[in-house]
Each structure stands twice: as structure tokens, then as C-alpha cells.
C-alpha positions as CSV (number, residue, x, y, z in Angstrom):
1,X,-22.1,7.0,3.1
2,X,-23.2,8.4,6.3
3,X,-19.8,10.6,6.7
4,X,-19.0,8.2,9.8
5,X,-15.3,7.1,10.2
6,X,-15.2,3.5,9.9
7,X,-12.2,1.5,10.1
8,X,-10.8,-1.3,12.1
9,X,-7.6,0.6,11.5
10,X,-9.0,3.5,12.8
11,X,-8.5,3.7,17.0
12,X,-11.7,3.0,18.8
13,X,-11.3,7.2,20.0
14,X,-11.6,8.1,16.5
15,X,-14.1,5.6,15.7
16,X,-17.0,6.1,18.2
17,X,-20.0,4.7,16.0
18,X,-18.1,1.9,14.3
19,X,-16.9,0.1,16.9
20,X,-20.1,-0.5,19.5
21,X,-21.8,-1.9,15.9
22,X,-19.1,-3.8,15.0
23,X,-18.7,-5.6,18.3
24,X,-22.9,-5.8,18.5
25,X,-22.7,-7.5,15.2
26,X,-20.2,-10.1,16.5
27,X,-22.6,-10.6,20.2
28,X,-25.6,-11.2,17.4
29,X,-23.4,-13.7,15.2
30,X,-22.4,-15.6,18.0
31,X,-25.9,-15.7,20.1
32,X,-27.1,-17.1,16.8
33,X,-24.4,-19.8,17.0
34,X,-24.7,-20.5,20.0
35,X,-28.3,-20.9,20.5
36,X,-29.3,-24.9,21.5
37,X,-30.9,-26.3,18.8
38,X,-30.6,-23.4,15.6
39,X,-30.7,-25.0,12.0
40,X,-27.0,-24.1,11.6
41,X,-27.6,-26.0,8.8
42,X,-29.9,-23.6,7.0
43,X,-28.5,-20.7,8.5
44,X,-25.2,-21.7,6.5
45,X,-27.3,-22.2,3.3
46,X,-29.5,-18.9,3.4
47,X,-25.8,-16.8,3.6
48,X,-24.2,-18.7,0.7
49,X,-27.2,-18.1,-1.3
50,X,-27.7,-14.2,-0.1
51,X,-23.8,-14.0,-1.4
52,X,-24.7,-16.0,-4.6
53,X,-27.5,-13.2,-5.3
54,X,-24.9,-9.8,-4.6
55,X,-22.0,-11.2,-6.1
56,X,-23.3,-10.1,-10.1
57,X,-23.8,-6.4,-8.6
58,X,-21.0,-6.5,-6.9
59,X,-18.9,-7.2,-9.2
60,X,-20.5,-4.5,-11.6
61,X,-19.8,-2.0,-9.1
62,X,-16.0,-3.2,-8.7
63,X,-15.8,-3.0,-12.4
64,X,-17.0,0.7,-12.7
65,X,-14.9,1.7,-9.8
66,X,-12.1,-0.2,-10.9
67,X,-12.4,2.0,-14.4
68,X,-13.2,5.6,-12.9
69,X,-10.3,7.7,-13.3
70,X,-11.2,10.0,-10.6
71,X,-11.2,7.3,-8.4
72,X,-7.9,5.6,-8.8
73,X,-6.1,8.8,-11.0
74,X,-4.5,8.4,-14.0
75,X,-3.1,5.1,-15.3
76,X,0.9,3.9,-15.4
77,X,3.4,6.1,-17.0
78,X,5.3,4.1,-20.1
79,X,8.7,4.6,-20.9
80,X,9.2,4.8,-24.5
């Protein structure tokens, strides 16, 4: 989207913007966790739910993707 290469696959040379936000990311998450007293509780609850609400759009995207011919080029060949 932003014409950034993005991959863990990708080596952190080739890579430069992924990887300090990935890794920043994982310092938040685990801060988060980490932190005395945190309603893990709710925090576990409020994800759930955000996944609950994107699913429905996601899967409406996967859907179109999955049937866009440019995307995944033409279908099987059949033998006759």
C-alpha cells in the first residue's frame, strides 16, 4: 500500500521500514503484558471482539480476491 517491502521473509537489509515496526510492535505487546496490575482480562476480550467485527469484511475481501482473475490468472486446465 505504501510501496514498502514487507516481509518476514524478506532480510532485515532489504526490509529497512518493516522490521524497526515489527519489533516496536512486539516491545508494545509485551509492555502491555507485562505491566503489574493490566486487566489482561479485558484486554483479551476487547481483541476477540475487534476480530469478531473485521472478520465479515474480511472475508468479503478474501472472496473478491479469491475470484479476480487478474489476481490469481486463469483457472485449471481440464483434460478432456
Amino acid at each position: 500500500m505504501l510501496s514498502l517491502k514487507h516481509s518476514l521473509h524478506r532480510k532485515p537489509a532489504d526490509a529497512k521500514s518493516f522490521y524497526p515496526v515489527h519489533c516496536g510492535l512486539i516491545v508494545v505487546a509485551a509492555g502491555l503484558v507485562l505491566t503489574p496490575n493490566a486487566p489482561l482480562g479485558l484486554l483479551t476480550n476487547a481483541v476477540q471482539t475487534l476480530a469478531g467485527v473485521l472478520l465479515p469484511s474480511a472475508t468479503v475481501f478474501l472472496v473478491l480476491l479469491c475470484n479476480d482473475k487478474a489476481v490469481l490468472g486463469p483457472g485449471p486446465i481440464r483434460a478432456p
